[in-house]
Legacy VTK file of the C-alpha trace (Angstrom):
# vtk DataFile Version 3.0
C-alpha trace
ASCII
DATASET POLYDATA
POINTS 205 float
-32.521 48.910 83.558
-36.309 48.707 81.987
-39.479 47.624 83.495
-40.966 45.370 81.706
-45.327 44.675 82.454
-46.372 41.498 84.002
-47.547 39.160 81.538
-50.033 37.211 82.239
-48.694 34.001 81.175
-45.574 32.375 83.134
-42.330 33.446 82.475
-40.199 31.326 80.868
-37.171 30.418 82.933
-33.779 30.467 80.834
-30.137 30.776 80.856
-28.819 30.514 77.105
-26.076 32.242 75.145
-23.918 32.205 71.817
-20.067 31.186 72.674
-17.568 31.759 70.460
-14.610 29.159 70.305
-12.778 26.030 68.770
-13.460 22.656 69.808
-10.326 20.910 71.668
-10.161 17.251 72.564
-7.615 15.932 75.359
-5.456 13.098 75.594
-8.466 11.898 77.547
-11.313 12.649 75.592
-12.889 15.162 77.244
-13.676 18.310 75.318
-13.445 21.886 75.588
-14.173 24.822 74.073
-11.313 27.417 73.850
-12.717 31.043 73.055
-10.309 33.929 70.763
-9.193 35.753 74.079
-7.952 32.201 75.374
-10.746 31.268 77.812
-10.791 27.083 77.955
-14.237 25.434 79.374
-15.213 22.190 80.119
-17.714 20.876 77.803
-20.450 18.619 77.951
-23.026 18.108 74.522
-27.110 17.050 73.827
-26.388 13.543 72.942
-27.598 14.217 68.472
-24.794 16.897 68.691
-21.848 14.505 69.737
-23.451 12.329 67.015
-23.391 15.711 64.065
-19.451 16.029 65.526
-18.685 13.056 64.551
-20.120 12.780 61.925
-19.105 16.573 60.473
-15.112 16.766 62.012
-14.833 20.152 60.058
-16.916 21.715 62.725
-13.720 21.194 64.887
-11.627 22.853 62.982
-12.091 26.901 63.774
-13.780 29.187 65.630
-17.103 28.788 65.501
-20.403 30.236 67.657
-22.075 27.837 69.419
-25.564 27.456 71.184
-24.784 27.381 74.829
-26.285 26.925 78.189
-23.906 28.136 81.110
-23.242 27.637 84.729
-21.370 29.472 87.160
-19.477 29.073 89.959
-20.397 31.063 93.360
-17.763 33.551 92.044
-19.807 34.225 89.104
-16.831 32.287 86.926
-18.164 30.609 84.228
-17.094 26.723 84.449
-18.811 24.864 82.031
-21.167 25.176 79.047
-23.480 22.337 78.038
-23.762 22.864 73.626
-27.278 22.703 72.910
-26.597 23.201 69.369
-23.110 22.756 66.763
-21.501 25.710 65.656
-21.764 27.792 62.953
-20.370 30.948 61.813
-19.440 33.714 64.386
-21.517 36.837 64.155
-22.136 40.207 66.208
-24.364 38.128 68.607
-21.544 35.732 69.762
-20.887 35.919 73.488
-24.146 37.226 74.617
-26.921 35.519 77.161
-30.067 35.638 77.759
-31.183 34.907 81.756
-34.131 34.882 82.696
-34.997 33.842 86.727
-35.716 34.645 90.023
-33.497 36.898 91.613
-32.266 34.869 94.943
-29.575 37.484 96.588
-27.363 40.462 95.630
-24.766 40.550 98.731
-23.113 43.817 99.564
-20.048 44.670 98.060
-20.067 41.776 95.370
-21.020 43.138 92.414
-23.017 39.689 91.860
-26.894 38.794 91.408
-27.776 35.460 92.333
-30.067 34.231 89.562
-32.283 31.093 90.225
-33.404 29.095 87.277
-36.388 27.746 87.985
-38.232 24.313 85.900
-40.795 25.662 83.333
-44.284 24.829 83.878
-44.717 21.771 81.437
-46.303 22.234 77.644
-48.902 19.965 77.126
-48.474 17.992 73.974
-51.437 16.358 71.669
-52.916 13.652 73.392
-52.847 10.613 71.771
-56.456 8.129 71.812
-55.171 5.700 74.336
-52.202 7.561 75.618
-51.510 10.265 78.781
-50.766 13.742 77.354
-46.871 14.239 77.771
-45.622 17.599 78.934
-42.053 19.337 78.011
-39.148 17.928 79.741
-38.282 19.925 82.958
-35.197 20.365 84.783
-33.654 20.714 88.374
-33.646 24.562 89.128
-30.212 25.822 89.259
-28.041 29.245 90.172
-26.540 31.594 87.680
-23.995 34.610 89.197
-23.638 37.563 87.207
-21.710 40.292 87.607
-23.584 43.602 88.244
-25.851 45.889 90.347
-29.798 46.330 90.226
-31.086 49.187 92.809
-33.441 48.195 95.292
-34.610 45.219 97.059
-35.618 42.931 94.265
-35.277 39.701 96.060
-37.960 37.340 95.147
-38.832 38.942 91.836
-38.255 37.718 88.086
-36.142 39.643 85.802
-35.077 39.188 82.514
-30.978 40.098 81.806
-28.884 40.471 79.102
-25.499 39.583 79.778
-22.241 39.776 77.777
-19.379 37.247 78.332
-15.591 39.174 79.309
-13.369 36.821 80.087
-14.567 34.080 81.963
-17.863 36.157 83.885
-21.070 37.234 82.649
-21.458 40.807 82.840
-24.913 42.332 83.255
-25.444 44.677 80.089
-29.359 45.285 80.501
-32.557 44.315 82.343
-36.140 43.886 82.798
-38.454 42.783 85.583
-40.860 40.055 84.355
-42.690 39.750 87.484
-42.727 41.184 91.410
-42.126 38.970 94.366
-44.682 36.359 95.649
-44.562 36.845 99.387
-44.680 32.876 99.977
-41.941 32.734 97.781
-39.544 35.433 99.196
-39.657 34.035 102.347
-38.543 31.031 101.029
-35.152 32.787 99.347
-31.984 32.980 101.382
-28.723 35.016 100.367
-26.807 31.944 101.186
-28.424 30.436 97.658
-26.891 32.651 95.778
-23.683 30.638 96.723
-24.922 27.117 96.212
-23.107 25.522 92.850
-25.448 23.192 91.824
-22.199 19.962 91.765
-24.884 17.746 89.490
-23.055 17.445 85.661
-23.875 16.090 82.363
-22.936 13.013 81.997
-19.143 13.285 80.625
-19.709 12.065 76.664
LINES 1 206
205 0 1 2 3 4 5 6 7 8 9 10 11 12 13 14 15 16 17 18 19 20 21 22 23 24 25 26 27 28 29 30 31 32 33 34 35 36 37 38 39 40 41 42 43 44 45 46 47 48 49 50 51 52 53 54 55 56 57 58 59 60 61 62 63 64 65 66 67 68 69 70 71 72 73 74 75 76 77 78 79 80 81 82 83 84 85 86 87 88 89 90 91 92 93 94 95 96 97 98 99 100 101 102 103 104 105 106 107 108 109 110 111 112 113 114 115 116 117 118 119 120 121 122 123 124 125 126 127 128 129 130 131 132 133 134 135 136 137 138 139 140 141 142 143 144 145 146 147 148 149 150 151 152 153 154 155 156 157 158 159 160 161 162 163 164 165 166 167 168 169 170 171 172 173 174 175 176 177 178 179 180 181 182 183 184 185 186 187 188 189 190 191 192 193 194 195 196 197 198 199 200 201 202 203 204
């Protein structure tokens, strides 16, 4: 694992990856993506992408690498991927992640870091004569569990990972520390988080 310097702007919380799979629809309508070693996940879709799938139904029809944001369970099993973006064609980047958050825990024995994904601070947009400025969209913060060790006590700090899917976990392949603890903030961190599955899901489409 690297150290990375402190920037001096905000880190920018994320939790993003490229899955490879083919797009299955059930006798109910509700979609999954099935990946080459036979991994099926529930799937939920940005609302212009259902609209591109509709209106492209080749992009169903093979493997294909899609733009991904995951969640885990308190396991660390992947169970569902929201598509941020339709597929196109697989390449040597396909099932890897990018995480960046706060680390929350790392209980003994596990083999898991509990990753907390925190809202970014908002981007402030042109403001319009007339009109309040409008800042990015922001979202609930959220736990990711993936499987691997850091050394040391890094609760409360801000690392950056690199993670690689097997199966249905996300293995830790590299890492960098954004930022150290804030002491307001560690104290504010319990190992139990680690094991909170955030139950709040896209809307099914």
């Amino acid at each position: 694992m690297s150290e990375a310097a402190e920037p001096n702007t905000p880190p920018d919380f994320q939790a993003i990856g490229a899955l490879a799979g083919t797009l299955v629809t059930n006798e109910t309508g509700r979609h999954q993506l099935v990946t080459p070693d036979g991994v099926s996940l529930k799937t939920y879709f940005q609302g212009w992408v259902l609209k591109r799938l509709r209106d492209r139904p080749e992009l169903r029809e093979a493997v294909r690498a899609w733009t991904v944001y995951p969640k885990t369970d308190k396991q660390g099993k992947l169970y569902y991927v929201y598509v941020v973006s339709p597929g196109g064609q697989p390449n040597r980047e396909v099932d890897e992640f990018h995480i960046s958050g706060r680390v929350s825990a790392q209980p003994p024995g596990e083999g898991l870091i509990g990753v907390r994904i925190e809202p970014n601070q908002p981007i402030a947009q042109p403001q319009k004569a007339g009109k309040p400025a409008i800042g990015r969209k922001s979202f609930p913060p959220f736990y990711i569990n993936l499987h691997g060790y850091l050394v040391g006590d890094i609760g409360g700090e801000i690392w950056r990972f690199i993670c690689q899917r097997e199966g249905n976990r996300l293995e830790l392949i590299d890492g960098a520390r954004v930022k150290e603890r804030l002491p307001q903030k560690a104290k504010g961190l319990r190992q139990q988080d680690a094991n909170s599955t955030d139950s709040r899901q896209p809307a099914e489409q």
